[in-house]
C-alpha positions as CSV (number, residue, x, y, z in Angstrom):
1,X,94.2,-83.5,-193.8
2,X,90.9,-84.9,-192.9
3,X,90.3,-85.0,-188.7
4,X,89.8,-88.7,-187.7
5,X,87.6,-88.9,-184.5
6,X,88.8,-91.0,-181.6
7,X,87.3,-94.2,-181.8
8,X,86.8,-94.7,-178.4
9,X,84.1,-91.5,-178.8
10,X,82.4,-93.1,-181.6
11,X,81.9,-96.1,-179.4
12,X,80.6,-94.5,-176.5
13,X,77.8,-92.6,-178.5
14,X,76.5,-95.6,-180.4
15,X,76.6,-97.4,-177.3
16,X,74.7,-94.6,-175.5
17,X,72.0,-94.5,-178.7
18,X,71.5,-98.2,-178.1
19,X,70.6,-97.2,-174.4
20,X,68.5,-94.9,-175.4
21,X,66.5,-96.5,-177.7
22,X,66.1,-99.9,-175.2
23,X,64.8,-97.9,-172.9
24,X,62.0,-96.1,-175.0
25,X,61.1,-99.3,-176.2
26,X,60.4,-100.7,-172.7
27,X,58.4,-97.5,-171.9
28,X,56.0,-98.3,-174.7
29,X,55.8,-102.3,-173.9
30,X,54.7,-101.1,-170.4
31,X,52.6,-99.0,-171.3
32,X,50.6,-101.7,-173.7
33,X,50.9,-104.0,-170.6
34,X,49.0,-101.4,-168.8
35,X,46.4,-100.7,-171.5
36,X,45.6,-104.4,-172.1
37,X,46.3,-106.3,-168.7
38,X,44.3,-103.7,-166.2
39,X,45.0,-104.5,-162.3
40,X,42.1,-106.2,-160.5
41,X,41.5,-105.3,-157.0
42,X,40.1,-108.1,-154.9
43,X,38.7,-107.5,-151.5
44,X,39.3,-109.9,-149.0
45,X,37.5,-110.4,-146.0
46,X,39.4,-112.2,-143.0
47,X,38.0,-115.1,-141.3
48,X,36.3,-114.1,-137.8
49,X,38.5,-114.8,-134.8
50,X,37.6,-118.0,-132.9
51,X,36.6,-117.4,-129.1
52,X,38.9,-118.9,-126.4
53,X,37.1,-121.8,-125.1
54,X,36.8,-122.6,-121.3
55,X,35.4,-125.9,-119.5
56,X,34.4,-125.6,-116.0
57,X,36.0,-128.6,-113.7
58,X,35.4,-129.5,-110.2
59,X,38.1,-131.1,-108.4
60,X,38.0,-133.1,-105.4
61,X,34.3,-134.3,-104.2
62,X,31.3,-132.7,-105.7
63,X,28.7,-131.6,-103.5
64,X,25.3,-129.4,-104.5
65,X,27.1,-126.3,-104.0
66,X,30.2,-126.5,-106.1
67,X,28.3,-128.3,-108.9
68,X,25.8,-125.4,-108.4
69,X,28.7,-122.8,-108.7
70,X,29.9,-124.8,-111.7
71,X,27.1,-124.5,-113.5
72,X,26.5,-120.5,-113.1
73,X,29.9,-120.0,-113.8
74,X,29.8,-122.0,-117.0
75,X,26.6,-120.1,-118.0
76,X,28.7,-116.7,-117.4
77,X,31.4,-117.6,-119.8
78,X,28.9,-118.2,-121.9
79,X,27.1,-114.9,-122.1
80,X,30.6,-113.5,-122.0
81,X,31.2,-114.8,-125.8
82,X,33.5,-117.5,-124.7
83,X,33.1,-121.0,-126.1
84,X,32.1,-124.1,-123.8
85,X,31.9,-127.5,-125.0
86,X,28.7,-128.4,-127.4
87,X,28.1,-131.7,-125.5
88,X,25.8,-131.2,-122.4
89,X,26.8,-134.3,-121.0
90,X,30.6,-134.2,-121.1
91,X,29.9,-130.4,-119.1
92,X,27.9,-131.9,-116.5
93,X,30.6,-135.3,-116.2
94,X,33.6,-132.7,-115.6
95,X,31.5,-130.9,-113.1
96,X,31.0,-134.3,-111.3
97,X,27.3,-135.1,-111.8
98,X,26.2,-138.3,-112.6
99,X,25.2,-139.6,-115.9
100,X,24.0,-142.9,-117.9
101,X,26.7,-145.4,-117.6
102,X,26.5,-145.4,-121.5
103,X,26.8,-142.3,-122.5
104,X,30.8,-142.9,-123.2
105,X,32.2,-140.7,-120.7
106,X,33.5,-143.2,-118.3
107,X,37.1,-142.6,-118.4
108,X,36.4,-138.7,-117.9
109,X,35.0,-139.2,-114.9
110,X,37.3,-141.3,-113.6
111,X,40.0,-138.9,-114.9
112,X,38.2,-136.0,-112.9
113,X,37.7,-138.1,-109.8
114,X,41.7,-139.1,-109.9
115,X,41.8,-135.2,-109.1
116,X,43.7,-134.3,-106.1
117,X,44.3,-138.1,-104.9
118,X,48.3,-137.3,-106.2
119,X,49.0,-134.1,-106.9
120,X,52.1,-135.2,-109.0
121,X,49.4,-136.9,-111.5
122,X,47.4,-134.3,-111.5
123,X,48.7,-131.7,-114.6
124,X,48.9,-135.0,-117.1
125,X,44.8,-135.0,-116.0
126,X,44.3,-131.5,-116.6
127,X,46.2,-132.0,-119.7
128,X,43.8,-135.1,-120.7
129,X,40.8,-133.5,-119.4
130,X,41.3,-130.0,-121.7
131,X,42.1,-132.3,-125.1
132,X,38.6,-134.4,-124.4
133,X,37.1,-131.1,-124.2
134,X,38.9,-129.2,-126.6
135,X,39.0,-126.1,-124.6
136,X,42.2,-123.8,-124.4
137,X,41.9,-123.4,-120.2
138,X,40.2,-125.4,-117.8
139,X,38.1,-123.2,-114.9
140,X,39.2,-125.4,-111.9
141,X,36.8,-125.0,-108.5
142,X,37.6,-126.8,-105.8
143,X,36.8,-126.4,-101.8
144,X,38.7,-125.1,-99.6
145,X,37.0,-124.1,-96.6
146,X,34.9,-121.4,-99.5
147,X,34.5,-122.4,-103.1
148,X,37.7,-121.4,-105.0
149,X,38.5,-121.0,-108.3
150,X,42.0,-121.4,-110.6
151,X,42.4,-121.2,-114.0
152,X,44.3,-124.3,-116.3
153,X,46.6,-123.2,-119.6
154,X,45.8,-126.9,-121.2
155,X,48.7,-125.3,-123.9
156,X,51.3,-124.4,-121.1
157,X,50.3,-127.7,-118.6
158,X,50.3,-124.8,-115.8
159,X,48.0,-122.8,-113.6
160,X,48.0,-119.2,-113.8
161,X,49.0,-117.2,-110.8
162,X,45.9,-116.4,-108.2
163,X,43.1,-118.4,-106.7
164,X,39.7,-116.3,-106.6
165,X,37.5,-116.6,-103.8
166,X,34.4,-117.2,-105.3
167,X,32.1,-115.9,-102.7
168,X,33.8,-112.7,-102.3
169,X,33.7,-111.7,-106.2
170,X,30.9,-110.6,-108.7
171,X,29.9,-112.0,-111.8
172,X,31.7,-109.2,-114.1
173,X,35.3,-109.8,-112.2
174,X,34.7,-114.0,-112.4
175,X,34.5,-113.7,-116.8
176,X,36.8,-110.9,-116.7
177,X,39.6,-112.7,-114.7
178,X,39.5,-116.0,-116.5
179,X,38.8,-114.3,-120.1
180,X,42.2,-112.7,-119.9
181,X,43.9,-115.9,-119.1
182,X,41.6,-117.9,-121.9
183,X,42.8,-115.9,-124.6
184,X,46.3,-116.2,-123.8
185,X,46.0,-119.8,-123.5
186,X,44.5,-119.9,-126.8
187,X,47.4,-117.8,-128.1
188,X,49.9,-120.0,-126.7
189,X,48.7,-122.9,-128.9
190,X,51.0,-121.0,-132.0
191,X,53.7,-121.7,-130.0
192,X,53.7,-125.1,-129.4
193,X,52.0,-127.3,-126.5
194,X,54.5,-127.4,-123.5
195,X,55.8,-130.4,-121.0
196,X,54.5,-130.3,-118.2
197,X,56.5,-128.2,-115.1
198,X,54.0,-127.6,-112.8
199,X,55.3,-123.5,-112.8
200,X,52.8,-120.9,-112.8
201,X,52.7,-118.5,-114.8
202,X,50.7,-114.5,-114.3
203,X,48.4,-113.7,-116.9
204,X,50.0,-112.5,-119.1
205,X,51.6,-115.9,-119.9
206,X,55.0,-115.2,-117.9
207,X,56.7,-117.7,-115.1
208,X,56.0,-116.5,-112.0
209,X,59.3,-114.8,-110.9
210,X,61.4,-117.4,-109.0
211,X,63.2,-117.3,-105.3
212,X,66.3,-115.3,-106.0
213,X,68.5,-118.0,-104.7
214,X,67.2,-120.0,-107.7
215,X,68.4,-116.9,-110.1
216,X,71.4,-116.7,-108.5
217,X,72.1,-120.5,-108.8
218,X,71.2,-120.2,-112.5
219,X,73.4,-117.3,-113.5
220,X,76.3,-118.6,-111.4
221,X,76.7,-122.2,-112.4
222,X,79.3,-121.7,-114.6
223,X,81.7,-120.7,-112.1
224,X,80.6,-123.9,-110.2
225,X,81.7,-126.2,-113.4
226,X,84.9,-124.5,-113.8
227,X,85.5,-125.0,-110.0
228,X,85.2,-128.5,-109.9
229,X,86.9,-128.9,-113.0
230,X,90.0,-127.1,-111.7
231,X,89.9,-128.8,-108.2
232,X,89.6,-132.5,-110.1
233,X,92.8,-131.2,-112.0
234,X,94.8,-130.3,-108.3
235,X,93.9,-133.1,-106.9
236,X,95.2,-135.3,-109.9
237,X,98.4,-133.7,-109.9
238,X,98.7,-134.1,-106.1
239,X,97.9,-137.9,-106.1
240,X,100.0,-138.5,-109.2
241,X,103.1,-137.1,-107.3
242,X,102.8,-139.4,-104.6
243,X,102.9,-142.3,-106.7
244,X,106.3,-144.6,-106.5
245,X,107.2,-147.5,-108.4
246,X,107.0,-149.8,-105.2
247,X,104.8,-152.7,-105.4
248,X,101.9,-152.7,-103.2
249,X,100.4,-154.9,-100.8
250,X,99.5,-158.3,-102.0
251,X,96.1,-158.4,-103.1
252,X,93.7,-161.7,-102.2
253,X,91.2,-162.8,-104.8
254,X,88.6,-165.3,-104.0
255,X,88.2,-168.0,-106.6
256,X,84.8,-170.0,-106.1
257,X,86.2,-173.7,-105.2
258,X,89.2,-172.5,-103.2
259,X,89.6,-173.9,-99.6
């Protein structure tokens, strides 16, 4: 008698020849792909990085020196590679000198005056002051017995932790201390401007680590909600024991006319 294969067998080769044979044929169509279609390397060079950019303000009044100061200081940043704003006159406006009474800058000045007069004013100022200017962090001198000088995040509406004393630093230490705090500024703006909060924050960008009664008030206020929720709940059941059916009092109520 002749031996019949199993047909599942007969199945499973054919099936495995058809495998076999799709796959070769997808070797050769990549390999036509490869012959005709050769890759293209492009090389792309990245756009150069934009320099933080710093405007020099002095709050409060605006005598010789600290407009004097002002001005080296701006000249610093400057030589330093950071940016300061293209318009002369606007510079000299936010560092309190005068200028022609049509030269558009007005409302700066009045903004940069305003200064100081109410502190809890004065970050929505800042905040105006660095969009007119376009600069990423403000260089804030003010006097305070010496010259002073604090840096502005425009992004964060903050000042950065530490006041230099202006008299007692160099040159190199001035553009090295507000550089650092420029470019995180400038970084910041990827994140999104920020309310105002009046908060400092170190230079790295962090809040200023707060009292730890705050932190303690912050992790534990949970506890307080449950508290008073619980208590509202005794003191409902306790008053709605005592309750009779008993009428009260008669009540009077005035009706306008009544004698």
């Amino acid at each position: 008698m002749p031996i019949v294969p199993p047909v599942h067998l007969i199945v499973s080769l054919a099936l495995g020849l058809i495998a076999v044979s799709a796959s070769a044929q997808e070797e050769q169509g990549n390999v036509a792909d490869t012959d005709t279609d050769p890759v293209v390397v492009v090389d792309t060079v990245a756009p150069p990085a934009l320099s933080p950019k710093v405007a020099v303000v002095v709050a409060g009044d605006p005598d010789e020196s600290v407009r004097t100061t002002g001005l080296e200081i701006e000249q610093e940043c400057a030589r330093a590679g950071l940016s300061i704003p293209a318009d002369p006159a606007l510079r000299a406006a936010l560092r309190g000198e005068a200028g022609d009474q049509d030269d558009g800058l007005a409302g700066l000045r009045s903004l940069r005056r305003s200064l100081g007069v109410d502190p809890r004013r004065d970050l929505a100022a800042y905040n105006r002051l660095g969009a007119i200017s376009g600069a990423d962090a403000l260089v804030v001198l003010h006097r305070e017995g010496t010259i002073k000088l604090e840096v502005f995040d425009v992004a964060a509406s903050q000042f950065y932790e530490g006041v230099l004393q202006v008299d007692d630093t160099t040159a190199k230490q001035r553009v090295r201390y507000i550089e650092r705090r420029a470019k995180t500024a400038q970084q910041r703006w990827d994140q999104g401007p920020k309310p105002a909060t009046g908060a400092r924050v170190d230079a790295t960008g962090k809040p200023i680590d707060e009292p730890e009664k705050k932190r303690w008030i912050k992790k534990a206020w949970p506890y307080f909600v449950v508290g008073a929720l619980l208590a509202a709940g005794v003191t409902y059941l306790i008053v709605d024991g005592r309750r009779t059916n008993e009428p009260g009092p008669p009540l009077l109520r005035f009706r306008p006319g009544d004698e």
